[in-house]
N, C-alpha and C positions, 0 to 999 in steps of 0.2 A: 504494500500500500504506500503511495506517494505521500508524503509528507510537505502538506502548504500551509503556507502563514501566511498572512495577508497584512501589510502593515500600511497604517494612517495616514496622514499630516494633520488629520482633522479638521480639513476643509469641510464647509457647508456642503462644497458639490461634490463629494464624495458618496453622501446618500441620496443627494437628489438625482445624481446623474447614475450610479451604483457605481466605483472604479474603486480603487486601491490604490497609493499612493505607489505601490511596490508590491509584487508578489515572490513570495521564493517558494520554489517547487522542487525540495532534494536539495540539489547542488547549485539550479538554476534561479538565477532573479533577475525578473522583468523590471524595471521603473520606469512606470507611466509616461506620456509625455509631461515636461513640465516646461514652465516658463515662470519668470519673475520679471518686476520692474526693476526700469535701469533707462537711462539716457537714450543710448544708442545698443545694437547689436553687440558689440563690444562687452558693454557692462552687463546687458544680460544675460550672454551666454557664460560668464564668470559666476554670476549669482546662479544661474541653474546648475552648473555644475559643483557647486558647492553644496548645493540641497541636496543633489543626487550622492553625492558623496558624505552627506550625513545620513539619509537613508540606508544605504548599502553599512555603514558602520553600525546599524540597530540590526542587524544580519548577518554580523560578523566579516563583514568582507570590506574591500576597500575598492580605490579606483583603478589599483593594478589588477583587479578582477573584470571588469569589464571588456569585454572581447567584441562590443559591436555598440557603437554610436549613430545616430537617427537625427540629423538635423532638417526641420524646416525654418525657410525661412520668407519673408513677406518683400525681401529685394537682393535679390541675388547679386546683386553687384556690389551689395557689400559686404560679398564672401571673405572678405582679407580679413575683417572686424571679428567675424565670427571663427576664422582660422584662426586668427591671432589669441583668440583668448580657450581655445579648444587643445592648442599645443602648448598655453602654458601648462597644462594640465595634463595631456597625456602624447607629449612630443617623446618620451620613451617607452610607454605602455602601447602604442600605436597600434586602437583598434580598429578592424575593419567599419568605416564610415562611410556616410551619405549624406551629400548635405541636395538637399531641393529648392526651391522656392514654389512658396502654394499664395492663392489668390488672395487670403486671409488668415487669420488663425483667430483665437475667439474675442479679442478684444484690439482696437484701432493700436493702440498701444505696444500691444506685443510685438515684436517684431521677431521672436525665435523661439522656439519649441524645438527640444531634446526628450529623443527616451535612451536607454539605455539598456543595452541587455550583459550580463555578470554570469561568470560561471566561480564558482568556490570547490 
């Protein structure tokens, strides 16, 4: 029998929307897409990656676990902003990534959404 935990952040749309902040199954942990406020591309994708690496730490694991990075983003052109602050972070861990641009994401503001997939 697999072994899941499902763990929080305790956002409101957590149960209105039903999602998990992070899920670990076994060995394996998914986290969610997320996003944070910040100025530009740059400081968002710093603060999500942050979140995501305090997640993964309530699961035992860290960000040299991560073996697969999921970026969108709402202006692909400025991929540099969002590379730049993606390699401070895992320019030696170098997981297999994606970065897109989509037409929106769920608030005018966001400008990047990350998920994350971990293996431990």
């Amino acid at each position: 029998m697999k072994e899941i935990k499902r763990i929080s952040s305790g956002a409101e749309w957590e149960d209105i929307v039903g999602y998990s902040r992070a899920v670990k199954v076994d060995n394996i942990i998914e986290v969610a897409g997320t996003t944070a406020p910040g100025a530009d591309e740059y400081e968002q994708t710093l603060a999500i990656i942050k979140i995501a690496e305090k997640v993964l730490k309530e699961v035992g694991a860290d960000l040299s676990n991560v073996v697969r990075t999921r970026m969108y983003c709402t202006n692909i052109a400025n991929w540099e902003k969002i590379g730049k602050a993606h390699g401070e972070f895992f320019r030696e861990i170098k997981p297999a990534s994606t970065m897109v641009e989509v037409s929106k994401l769920i608030s005018p503001e966001i400008l990047v959404e990350i998920e994350f997939s971990a293996i431990v």
